[in-house]
N, C-alpha and C positions, 0 to 999 in steps of 0.2 A: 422762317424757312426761305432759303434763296432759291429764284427764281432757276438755276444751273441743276441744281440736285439736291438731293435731301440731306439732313444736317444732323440728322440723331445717328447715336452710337449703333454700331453693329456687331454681333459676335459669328465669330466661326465656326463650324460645325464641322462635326470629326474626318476624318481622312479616310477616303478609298484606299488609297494609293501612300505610303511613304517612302520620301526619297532615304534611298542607304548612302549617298554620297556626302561627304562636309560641304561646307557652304564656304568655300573658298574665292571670296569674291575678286581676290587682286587680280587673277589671272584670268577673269571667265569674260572679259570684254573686250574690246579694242572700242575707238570713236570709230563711227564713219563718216568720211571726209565727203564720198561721194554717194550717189544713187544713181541706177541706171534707170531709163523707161525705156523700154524693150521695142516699142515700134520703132524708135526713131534712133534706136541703139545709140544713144547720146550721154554722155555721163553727166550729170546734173550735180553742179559744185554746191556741197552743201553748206558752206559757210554763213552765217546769217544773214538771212532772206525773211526779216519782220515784215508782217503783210497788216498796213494801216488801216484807218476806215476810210471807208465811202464801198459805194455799193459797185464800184470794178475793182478792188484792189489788186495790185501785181507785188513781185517780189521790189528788190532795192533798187532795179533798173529798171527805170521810168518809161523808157525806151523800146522796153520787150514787146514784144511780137509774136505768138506762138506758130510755129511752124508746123507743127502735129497734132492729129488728134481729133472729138470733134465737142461741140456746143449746142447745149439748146436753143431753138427757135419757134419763134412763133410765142404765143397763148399756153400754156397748159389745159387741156380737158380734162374732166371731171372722170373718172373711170367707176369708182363705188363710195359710197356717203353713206353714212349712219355709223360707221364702227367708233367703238369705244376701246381710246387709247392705246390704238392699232402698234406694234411692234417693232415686225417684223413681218416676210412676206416671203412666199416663195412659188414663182410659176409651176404646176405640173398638170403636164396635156395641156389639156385647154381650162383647165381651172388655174386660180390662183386661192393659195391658201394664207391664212393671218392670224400670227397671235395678238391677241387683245390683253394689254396687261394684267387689267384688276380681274379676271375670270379666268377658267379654269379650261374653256372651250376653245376650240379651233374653230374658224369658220372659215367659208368656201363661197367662191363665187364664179362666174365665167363674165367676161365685158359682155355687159348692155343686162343682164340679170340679177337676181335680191342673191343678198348674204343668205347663208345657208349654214346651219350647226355641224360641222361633222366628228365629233368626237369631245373629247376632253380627258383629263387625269384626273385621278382619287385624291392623292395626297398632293394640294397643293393650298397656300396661301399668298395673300396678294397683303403687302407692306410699303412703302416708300417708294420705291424705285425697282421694287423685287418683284416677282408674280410670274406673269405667262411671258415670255422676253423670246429667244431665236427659235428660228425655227431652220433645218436643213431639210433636202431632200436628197437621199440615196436608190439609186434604180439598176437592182440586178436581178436581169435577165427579164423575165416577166413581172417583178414582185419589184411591189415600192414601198418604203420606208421614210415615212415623218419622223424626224427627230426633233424634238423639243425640248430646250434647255426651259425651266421653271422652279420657283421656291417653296419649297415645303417649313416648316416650321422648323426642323432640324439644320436648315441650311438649304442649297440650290442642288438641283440635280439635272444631268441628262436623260433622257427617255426619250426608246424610237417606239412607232406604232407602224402598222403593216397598216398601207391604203388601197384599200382596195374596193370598186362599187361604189367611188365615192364617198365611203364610210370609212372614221379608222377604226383599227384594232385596240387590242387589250395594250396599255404600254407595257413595256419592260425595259427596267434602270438597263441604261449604259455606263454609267457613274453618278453615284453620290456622294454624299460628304464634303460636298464644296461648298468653301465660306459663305457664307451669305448674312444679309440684316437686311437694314431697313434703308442705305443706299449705300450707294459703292459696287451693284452685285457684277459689273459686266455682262455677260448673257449671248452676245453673238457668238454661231454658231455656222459652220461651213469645211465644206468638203476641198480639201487641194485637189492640184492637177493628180499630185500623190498618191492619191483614193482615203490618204488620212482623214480624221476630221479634228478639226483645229477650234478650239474654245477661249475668249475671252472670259477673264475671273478679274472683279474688282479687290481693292484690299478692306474691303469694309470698313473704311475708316479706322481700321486696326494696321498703323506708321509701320510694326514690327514683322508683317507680312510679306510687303512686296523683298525684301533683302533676303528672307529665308530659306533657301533650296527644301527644307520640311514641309512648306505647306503650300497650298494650290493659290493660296489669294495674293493676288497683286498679280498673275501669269497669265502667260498666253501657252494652253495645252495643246498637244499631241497627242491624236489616238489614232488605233483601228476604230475599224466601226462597231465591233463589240465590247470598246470602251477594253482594250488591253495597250500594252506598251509598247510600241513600235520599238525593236532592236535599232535602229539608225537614230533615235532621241541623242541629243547632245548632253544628259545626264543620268548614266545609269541606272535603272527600276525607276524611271522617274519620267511624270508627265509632262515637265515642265520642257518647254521650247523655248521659252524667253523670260526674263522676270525683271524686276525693279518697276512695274507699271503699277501707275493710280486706279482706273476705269475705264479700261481701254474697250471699246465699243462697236468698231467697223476693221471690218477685214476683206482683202482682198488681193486678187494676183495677178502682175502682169504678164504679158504675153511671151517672156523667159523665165516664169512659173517664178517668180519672186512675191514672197510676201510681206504685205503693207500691212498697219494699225492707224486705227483714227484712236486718240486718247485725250480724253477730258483732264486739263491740268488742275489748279487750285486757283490762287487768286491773278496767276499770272499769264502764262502761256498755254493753251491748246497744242496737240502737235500734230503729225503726222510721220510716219516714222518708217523706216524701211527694215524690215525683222529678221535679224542674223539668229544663227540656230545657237543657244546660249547665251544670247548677248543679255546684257543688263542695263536699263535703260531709266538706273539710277531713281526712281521713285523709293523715299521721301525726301533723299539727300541733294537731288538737282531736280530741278523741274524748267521743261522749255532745255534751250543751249547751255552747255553749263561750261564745255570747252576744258572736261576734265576725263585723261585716258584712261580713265576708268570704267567711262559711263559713253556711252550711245546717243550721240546727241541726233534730235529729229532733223526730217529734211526740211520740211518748214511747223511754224511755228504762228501762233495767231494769240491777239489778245482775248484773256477769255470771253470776256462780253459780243466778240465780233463771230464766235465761231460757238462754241459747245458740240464737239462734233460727237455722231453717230453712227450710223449706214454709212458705207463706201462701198463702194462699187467700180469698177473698170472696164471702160468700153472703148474700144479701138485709138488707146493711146490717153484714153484721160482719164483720170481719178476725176469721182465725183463724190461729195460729201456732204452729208444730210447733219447740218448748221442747227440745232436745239432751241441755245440759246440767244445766236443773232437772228434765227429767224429767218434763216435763207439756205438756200440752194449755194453752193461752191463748187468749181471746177480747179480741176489744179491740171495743168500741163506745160510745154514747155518752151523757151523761145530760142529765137537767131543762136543767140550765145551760149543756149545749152541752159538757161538758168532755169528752176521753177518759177511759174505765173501762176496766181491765184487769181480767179473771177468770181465775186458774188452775181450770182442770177435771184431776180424777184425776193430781193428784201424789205421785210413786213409783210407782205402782199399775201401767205399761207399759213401765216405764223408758224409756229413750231416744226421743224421737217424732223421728223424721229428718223428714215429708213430710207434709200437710194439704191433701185436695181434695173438692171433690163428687165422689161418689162414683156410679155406672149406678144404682144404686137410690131416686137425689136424699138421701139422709144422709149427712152426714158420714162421713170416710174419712181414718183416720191409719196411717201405716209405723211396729211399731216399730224401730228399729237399735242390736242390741247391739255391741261391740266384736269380738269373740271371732267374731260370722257367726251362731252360736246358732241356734234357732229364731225366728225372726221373722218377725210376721204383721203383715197390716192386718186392721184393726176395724173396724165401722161404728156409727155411731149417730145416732137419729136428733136433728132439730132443730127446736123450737117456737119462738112469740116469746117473746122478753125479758122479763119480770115486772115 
Protein backbone atom coordinates (compact mmCIF):
# COMPACT_ATOMS: atom_id res chain seq x y z
CA UNK A 1 0.00 0.00 0.00
CA UNK A 2 1.64 3.48 -0.96
CA UNK A 3 1.85 5.89 1.46
CA UNK A 4 -0.21 8.72 -1.46
CA UNK A 5 -3.51 6.52 -1.56
CA UNK A 6 -4.89 3.28 -1.74
CA UNK A 7 -4.04 0.61 -4.38
CA UNK A 8 -6.95 -1.95 -4.52
CA UNK A 9 -9.46 -2.11 -7.44
CA UNK A 10 -12.58 -0.14 -7.11
CA UNK A 11 -16.04 -0.48 -8.79
CA UNK A 12 -18.61 1.93 -9.78
CA UNK A 13 -21.93 2.05 -8.66
CA UNK A 14 -25.04 2.85 -10.80
CA UNK A 15 -25.91 6.36 -12.14
CA UNK A 16 -28.33 8.97 -10.79
CA UNK A 17 -28.03 11.02 -13.48
CA UNK A 18 -27.04 9.96 -17.41
CA UNK A 19 -25.62 12.01 -19.74
CA UNK A 20 -27.87 11.96 -23.40
CA UNK A 21 -24.94 13.61 -25.07
CA UNK A 22 -21.83 11.49 -27.17
CA UNK A 23 -18.75 11.86 -25.82
CA UNK A 24 -17.10 13.86 -28.33
CA UNK A 25 -13.85 14.50 -26.98
CA UNK A 26 -11.97 16.57 -30.09
CA UNK A 27 -13.91 19.51 -29.64
CA UNK A 28 -14.80 19.81 -25.80
CA UNK A 29 -11.23 21.37 -24.77
CA UNK A 30 -8.81 23.97 -25.59
CA UNK A 31 -5.23 24.26 -23.45
CA UNK A 32 -4.99 27.06 -21.23
CA UNK A 33 -2.11 29.02 -21.71
CA UNK A 34 -3.06 31.45 -18.88
CA UNK A 35 -4.74 31.90 -15.44
CA UNK A 36 -5.77 34.88 -13.85
CA UNK A 37 -5.67 35.64 -9.92
CA UNK A 38 -8.31 38.18 -9.48
CA UNK A 39 -6.79 40.36 -6.66
CA UNK A 40 -4.06 41.40 -8.55
CA UNK A 41 -5.83 41.02 -11.94
CA UNK A 42 -2.58 39.63 -13.39
CA UNK A 43 -2.58 37.01 -15.87
CA UNK A 44 -0.28 34.09 -14.68
CA UNK A 45 1.78 32.54 -17.88
CA UNK A 46 1.08 29.09 -17.53
CA UNK A 47 3.80 27.45 -19.18
CA UNK A 48 5.96 25.18 -17.10
CA UNK A 49 6.54 26.18 -13.76
CA UNK A 50 7.98 22.53 -12.07
CA UNK A 51 8.11 23.53 -8.42
CA UNK A 52 11.51 21.45 -6.87
CA UNK A 53 12.25 20.38 -3.43
CA UNK A 54 13.19 22.06 -0.52
CA UNK A 55 10.83 23.49 1.90
CA UNK A 56 10.44 27.27 -0.02
CA UNK A 57 10.04 26.10 -3.48
CA UNK A 58 9.10 28.70 -6.15
CA UNK A 59 8.17 28.36 -9.80
CA UNK A 60 11.29 28.34 -12.69
CA UNK A 61 12.20 31.99 -11.68
CA UNK A 62 14.47 31.91 -8.92
CA UNK A 63 14.16 35.48 -8.57
CA UNK A 64 10.35 35.84 -7.84
CA UNK A 65 8.93 37.93 -5.33
CA UNK A 66 5.31 37.72 -4.64
CA UNK A 67 3.54 40.93 -4.86
CA UNK A 68 -0.07 39.77 -3.51
CA UNK A 69 -1.69 38.13 -1.25
CA UNK A 70 -0.86 37.01 2.09
CA UNK A 71 1.26 34.13 4.35
CA UNK A 72 1.23 32.53 7.41
CA UNK A 73 3.01 33.59 10.40
CA UNK A 74 4.13 32.93 13.54
CA UNK A 75 3.59 29.10 15.37
CA UNK A 76 0.43 27.38 14.53
CA UNK A 77 -1.93 26.84 17.77
CA UNK A 78 -3.59 23.92 18.69
CA UNK A 79 -7.58 24.65 18.05
CA UNK A 80 -9.12 20.70 18.83
CA UNK A 81 -7.13 17.28 19.28
CA UNK A 82 -8.61 13.88 19.53
CA UNK A 83 -10.36 13.52 16.14
CA UNK A 84 -10.00 10.44 14.11
CA UNK A 85 -8.91 11.01 10.59
CA UNK A 86 -10.73 14.28 10.43
CA UNK A 87 -11.77 15.32 6.80
CA UNK A 88 -13.12 17.80 6.13
CA UNK A 89 -14.46 20.91 8.17
CA UNK A 90 -16.86 23.51 7.89
CA UNK A 91 -17.41 26.90 10.26
CA UNK A 92 -21.12 27.57 11.17
CA UNK A 93 -22.06 30.37 13.82
CA UNK A 94 -19.80 29.87 16.14
CA UNK A 95 -19.30 26.07 15.91
CA UNK A 96 -17.19 24.17 13.64
CA UNK A 97 -18.37 21.00 12.12
CA UNK A 98 -16.01 17.72 11.02
CA UNK A 99 -16.10 14.71 9.08
CA UNK A 100 -14.07 11.88 10.45
CA UNK A 101 -13.53 9.41 7.79
CA UNK A 102 -13.68 5.80 9.18
CA UNK A 103 -17.36 6.77 11.14
CA UNK A 104 -20.46 7.54 10.19
CA UNK A 105 -20.84 10.71 12.74
CA UNK A 106 -20.43 14.36 12.33
CA UNK A 107 -19.04 16.12 15.24
CA UNK A 108 -19.06 19.54 16.60
CA UNK A 109 -17.10 21.72 18.40
CA UNK A 110 -16.76 25.80 19.32
CA UNK A 111 -12.63 26.97 20.20
CA UNK A 112 -11.33 26.29 23.66
CA UNK A 113 -14.31 23.37 24.08
CA UNK A 114 -14.60 18.94 23.74
CA UNK A 115 -15.82 17.56 20.36
CA UNK A 116 -19.41 16.81 20.50
CA UNK A 117 -21.54 14.07 18.30
CA UNK A 118 -24.19 15.69 16.39
CA UNK A 119 -25.71 13.54 14.07
CA UNK A 120 -24.62 10.79 11.59
CA UNK A 121 -26.05 8.61 8.51
CA UNK A 122 -27.61 5.09 8.30
CA UNK A 123 -26.27 3.78 5.26
CA UNK A 124 -22.73 4.36 5.27
CA UNK A 125 -19.31 2.38 5.03
CA UNK A 126 -15.85 3.24 5.62
CA UNK A 127 -13.13 1.45 2.87
CA UNK A 128 -9.77 2.71 1.72
CA UNK A 129 -9.85 6.13 1.23
CA UNK A 130 -13.90 6.17 1.12
CA UNK A 131 -16.12 6.73 4.14
CA UNK A 132 -17.35 10.21 5.93
CA UNK A 133 -15.03 12.65 3.27
CA UNK A 134 -16.90 16.62 2.54
CA UNK A 135 -18.86 18.38 4.08
CA UNK A 136 -20.73 21.76 2.83
CA UNK A 137 -22.77 24.17 4.48
CA UNK A 138 -25.91 25.94 2.87
CA UNK A 139 -27.95 28.80 4.86
CA UNK A 140 -31.49 30.00 3.74
CA UNK A 141 -33.11 32.25 5.33
CA UNK A 142 -33.42 30.86 8.90
CA UNK A 143 -32.69 27.04 8.13
CA UNK A 144 -29.29 25.51 7.74
CA UNK A 145 -28.34 22.56 5.70
CA UNK A 146 -25.15 20.07 6.35
CA UNK A 147 -24.45 18.43 3.24
CA UNK A 148 -22.23 15.44 3.31
CA UNK A 149 -20.80 13.64 0.52
CA UNK A 150 -19.93 9.71 2.17
CA UNK A 151 -19.70 5.85 0.95
CA UNK A 152 -22.26 3.43 1.16
CA UNK A 153 -21.55 0.03 -0.08
CA UNK A 154 -23.43 0.63 -3.33
CA UNK A 155 -20.95 3.45 -4.12
CA UNK A 156 -20.65 7.28 -2.73
CA UNK A 157 -23.41 9.54 -2.21
CA UNK A 158 -24.41 13.29 -1.42
CA UNK A 159 -26.85 13.97 1.58
CA UNK A 160 -27.92 17.25 3.19
CA UNK A 161 -29.26 17.11 6.99
CA UNK A 162 -31.19 20.30 8.49
CA UNK A 163 -29.05 21.77 11.54
CA UNK A 164 -30.69 22.99 13.75
CA UNK A 165 -30.15 23.17 17.99
CA UNK A 166 -27.05 22.00 17.40
CA UNK A 167 -28.45 18.68 16.25
CA UNK A 168 -28.83 17.29 12.72
CA UNK A 169 -31.69 16.19 10.95
CA UNK A 170 -32.89 12.94 9.21
CA UNK A 171 -30.46 12.96 5.86
CA UNK A 172 -32.01 13.10 2.54
CA UNK A 173 -30.01 11.81 -0.71
CA UNK A 174 -29.16 14.68 -2.90
CA UNK A 175 -27.51 12.21 -5.36
CA UNK A 176 -26.36 8.76 -5.39
CA UNK A 177 -24.95 6.36 -7.57
CA UNK A 178 -21.52 7.81 -7.60
CA UNK A 179 -18.65 5.67 -8.35
CA UNK A 180 -17.04 4.75 -5.50
CA UNK A 181 -14.43 1.76 -4.02
CA UNK A 182 -11.86 1.45 -1.93
CA UNK A 183 -9.64 4.62 -3.39
CA UNK A 184 -9.79 6.96 -6.05
CA UNK A 185 -13.35 8.34 -4.27
CA UNK A 186 -12.83 12.21 -4.50
CA UNK A 187 -15.32 13.57 -1.93
CA UNK A 188 -15.02 17.53 -1.72
CA UNK A 189 -17.89 19.30 -1.59
CA UNK A 190 -18.79 23.26 -1.87
CA UNK A 191 -21.04 25.74 -2.71
CA UNK A 192 -20.11 28.58 -5.64
CA UNK A 193 -20.44 32.23 -5.65
CA UNK A 194 -23.40 30.60 -8.16
CA UNK A 195 -25.39 29.12 -5.17
CA UNK A 196 -24.54 25.73 -7.27
CA UNK A 197 -22.95 23.00 -5.52
CA UNK A 198 -19.96 21.60 -7.04
CA UNK A 199 -18.47 17.82 -6.25
CA UNK A 200 -15.30 16.18 -6.89
CA UNK A 201 -15.57 12.22 -8.15
CA UNK A 202 -12.49 10.10 -8.33
CA UNK A 203 -12.20 7.46 -11.25
CA UNK A 204 -11.86 4.66 -8.89
CA UNK A 205 -9.08 3.31 -10.52
CA UNK A 206 -11.32 2.48 -13.31
CA UNK A 207 -8.68 4.37 -16.53
CA UNK A 208 -12.29 4.00 -18.81
CA UNK A 209 -14.04 6.74 -16.41
CA UNK A 210 -12.50 9.90 -16.38
CA UNK A 211 -12.81 10.07 -20.86
CA UNK A 212 -16.62 9.11 -20.55
CA UNK A 213 -19.32 11.96 -20.73
CA UNK A 214 -21.75 8.46 -19.33
CA UNK A 215 -20.43 8.30 -16.09
CA UNK A 216 -19.70 10.67 -13.04
CA UNK A 217 -16.18 9.14 -12.13
CA UNK A 218 -13.10 10.87 -13.04
CA UNK A 219 -15.51 14.66 -12.89
CA UNK A 220 -15.96 17.69 -11.25
CA UNK A 221 -20.09 18.02 -10.83
CA UNK A 222 -22.65 20.61 -10.96
CA UNK A 223 -25.78 20.94 -9.02
CA UNK A 224 -28.53 22.86 -7.47
CA UNK A 225 -28.87 22.11 -4.08
CA UNK A 226 -31.45 19.63 -4.51
CA UNK A 227 -29.09 17.73 -6.45
CA UNK A 228 -30.90 18.58 -10.14
CA UNK A 229 -29.18 19.84 -13.20
CA UNK A 230 -28.45 23.25 -13.52
CA UNK A 231 -29.87 24.48 -17.42
CA UNK A 232 -26.30 26.59 -17.90
CA UNK A 233 -24.02 22.93 -17.33
CA UNK A 234 -21.78 22.78 -20.31
CA UNK A 235 -23.28 19.30 -21.15
CA UNK A 236 -26.77 18.74 -21.66
CA UNK A 237 -29.04 16.55 -18.87
CA UNK A 238 -25.57 16.06 -17.56
CA UNK A 239 -23.77 16.80 -14.22
CA UNK A 240 -20.66 16.82 -15.49
CA UNK A 241 -18.63 20.46 -15.33
CA UNK A 242 -15.37 19.13 -16.25
CA UNK A 243 -13.78 15.54 -16.79
CA UNK A 244 -10.55 13.69 -17.69
CA UNK A 245 -9.56 14.02 -13.86
CA UNK A 246 -7.81 11.29 -11.55
CA UNK A 247 -8.89 12.30 -7.77
CA UNK A 248 -9.35 15.51 -7.75
CA UNK A 249 -9.76 16.80 -4.10
CA UNK A 250 -9.75 20.63 -3.17
CA UNK A 251 -11.85 23.22 -4.75
CA UNK A 252 -12.02 26.68 -4.54
CA UNK A 253 -12.85 30.35 -5.98
CA UNK A 254 -11.14 33.25 -6.58
CA UNK A 255 -12.21 36.73 -5.93
CA UNK A 256 -13.60 36.93 -10.12
CA UNK A 257 -15.66 33.69 -8.98
CA UNK A 258 -13.21 31.45 -11.00
CA UNK A 259 -12.87 27.83 -10.15
CA UNK A 260 -9.73 26.02 -9.14
CA UNK A 261 -8.92 21.84 -8.40
CA UNK A 262 -6.10 20.49 -6.23
CA UNK A 263 -5.58 16.87 -8.12
CA UNK A 264 -3.70 14.03 -7.02
CA UNK A 265 -1.63 12.84 -10.21
CA UNK A 266 -0.04 9.05 -10.33
CA UNK A 267 3.56 8.44 -10.22
CA UNK A 268 4.51 11.81 -11.70
CA UNK A 269 3.04 15.31 -11.30
CA UNK A 270 0.44 16.69 -8.76
CA UNK A 271 -1.55 19.62 -10.17
CA UNK A 272 -3.32 22.54 -9.65
CA UNK A 273 -5.66 23.47 -12.30
CA UNK A 274 -7.86 26.44 -13.25
CA UNK A 275 -11.57 24.77 -14.19
CA UNK A 276 -13.18 25.85 -17.62
CA UNK A 277 -16.76 24.78 -17.86
CA UNK A 278 -16.24 21.41 -20.21
CA UNK A 279 -12.89 21.29 -20.26
CA UNK A 280 -11.06 17.91 -20.28
CA UNK A 281 -8.16 17.73 -18.29
CA UNK A 282 -6.96 14.67 -20.18
CA UNK A 283 -6.76 12.00 -17.13
CA UNK A 284 -5.53 8.69 -18.06
CA UNK A 285 -4.02 9.95 -21.30
CA UNK A 286 -1.62 13.06 -20.06
CA UNK A 287 -0.90 13.58 -16.59
CA UNK A 288 0.89 16.97 -15.12
CA UNK A 289 1.79 19.28 -18.69
CA UNK A 290 1.18 17.34 -21.50
CA UNK A 291 1.31 20.38 -24.19
CA UNK A 292 -1.37 18.69 -26.07
CA UNK A 293 -4.78 20.84 -27.56
CA UNK A 294 -6.61 18.64 -26.55
CA UNK A 295 -6.26 18.47 -22.93
CA UNK A 296 -6.00 21.37 -20.22
CA UNK A 297 -2.88 21.58 -19.01
CA UNK A 298 -2.50 22.59 -15.05
CA UNK A 299 -1.25 26.06 -13.87
CA UNK A 300 1.31 24.44 -11.80
CA UNK A 301 2.47 21.09 -11.33
CA UNK A 302 4.41 19.41 -8.38
CA UNK A 303 6.39 16.04 -7.91
CA UNK A 304 4.14 13.65 -6.39
CA UNK A 305 6.08 12.98 -3.38
CA UNK A 306 6.49 16.90 -2.55
CA UNK A 307 2.74 17.58 -2.64
CA UNK A 308 -0.21 14.97 -2.50
CA UNK A 309 -2.62 17.63 -2.46
CA UNK A 310 -6.07 18.14 -0.77
CA UNK A 311 -8.06 21.02 0.80
CA UNK A 312 -7.67 24.34 -0.94
CA UNK A 313 -8.68 27.17 0.07
CA UNK A 314 -8.51 31.11 -1.07
CA UNK A 315 -7.97 34.02 1.02
CA UNK A 316 -7.26 37.44 -0.08
CA UNK A 317 -5.10 36.60 -3.19
CA UNK A 318 -3.54 33.06 -2.15
CA UNK A 319 -4.44 29.61 -2.84
CA UNK A 320 -3.41 27.50 -0.12
CA UNK A 321 -3.14 23.85 -0.22
CA UNK A 322 -3.28 21.07 2.34
CA UNK A 323 0.19 18.81 1.12
CA UNK A 324 -0.91 14.67 2.11
CA UNK A 325 1.69 13.24 1.10
CA UNK A 326 4.74 15.84 1.48
CA UNK A 327 3.56 16.60 4.53
CA UNK A 328 3.23 20.39 4.43
CA UNK A 329 1.19 23.33 4.19
CA UNK A 330 1.56 25.11 0.50
CA UNK A 331 0.78 28.65 -0.55
CA UNK A 332 0.69 29.37 -4.07
CA UNK A 333 0.59 33.20 -5.22
CA UNK A 334 2.18 35.37 -7.40
CA UNK A 335 5.31 37.39 -8.30
CA UNK A 336 6.82 40.87 -10.06
CA UNK A 337 6.36 39.09 -13.44
CA UNK A 338 2.99 37.74 -13.14
CA UNK A 339 4.56 34.09 -12.66
CA UNK A 340 3.12 31.56 -10.05
CA UNK A 341 5.17 30.94 -6.61
CA UNK A 342 4.76 28.03 -4.62
CA UNK A 343 5.96 28.07 -0.72
CA UNK A 344 6.11 25.14 1.46
CA UNK A 345 5.27 26.20 5.10
CA UNK A 346 6.10 23.70 8.27
CA UNK A 347 7.27 20.55 6.34
CA UNK A 348 7.29 17.24 8.52
CA UNK A 349 6.51 19.43 11.45
CA UNK A 350 2.27 18.15 11.38
CA UNK A 351 2.62 15.38 9.29
CA UNK A 352 -0.17 14.80 7.03
CA UNK A 353 -2.35 18.05 6.37
CA UNK A 354 -5.78 16.42 4.72
CA UNK A 355 -7.86 20.08 4.70
CA UNK A 356 -7.13 24.05 4.54
CA UNK A 357 -9.91 26.80 5.30
CA UNK A 358 -10.62 30.18 7.00
CA UNK A 359 -11.02 29.38 9.87
CA UNK A 360 -14.26 31.42 12.69
CA UNK A 361 -11.42 33.39 14.14
CA UNK A 362 -10.42 34.65 10.13
CA UNK A 363 -6.65 32.64 10.51
CA UNK A 364 -5.80 30.08 8.74
CA UNK A 365 -7.13 26.51 9.58
CA UNK A 366 -5.39 23.03 8.65
CA UNK A 367 -6.67 19.18 9.67
CA UNK A 368 -3.88 17.11 10.43
CA UNK A 369 -4.60 13.13 9.05
CA UNK A 370 -2.57 10.45 10.30
CA UNK A 371 -3.12 6.93 8.89
CA UNK A 372 -3.43 4.92 12.06
CA UNK A 373 -6.79 7.78 13.41
CA UNK A 374 -4.08 8.94 16.10
CA UNK A 375 -4.69 12.05 17.71
CA UNK A 376 -5.41 14.56 15.16
CA UNK A 377 -6.10 18.19 15.42
CA UNK A 378 -6.65 21.33 13.58
CA UNK A 379 -4.40 24.46 14.03
CA UNK A 380 -4.69 27.88 13.42
CA UNK A 381 -2.54 30.45 12.27
CA UNK A 382 -2.57 33.56 11.65
CA UNK A 383 -1.95 35.45 8.05
CA UNK A 384 -0.24 38.75 6.99
CA UNK A 385 0.65 40.16 3.60
CA UNK A 386 3.23 38.70 1.40
CA UNK A 387 6.82 40.39 1.83
Amino acid sequence: MKSRDFDNCAGAGPLRHEVRRSAALSGASTVVRFAMFALAFIVIDATPAVVPSGAHAQSSNSNATPISGVMPVGTPVEIVSGLSIPWSAVPVGEEVLVSQRGTAEIVAFRPGEALRSVGSVRVFVARGDGGMLGLAVLEQGTDVWIYAYHSTTEGNRIVRMPYSNGMLGDPEVVLDGIPGGRSHNGGRIAFGPDGMLYATVGETRNLELPQDLNSLGGKILRMTPDGGIPSDNPFADSLVYSFGHRNPQGLAWDDAGQLWATEFGSDTWDELNRIEPGGNYGWPIVEGRGGNPDYIDPVMQWGTREMGPSGLAYIDGTFFIAGLTGQRLWSVTIDATGNPVATAHYTGEYGRIRHVFEGSDGNLWFLTNTRGGGDNRILSVPLAPAQ
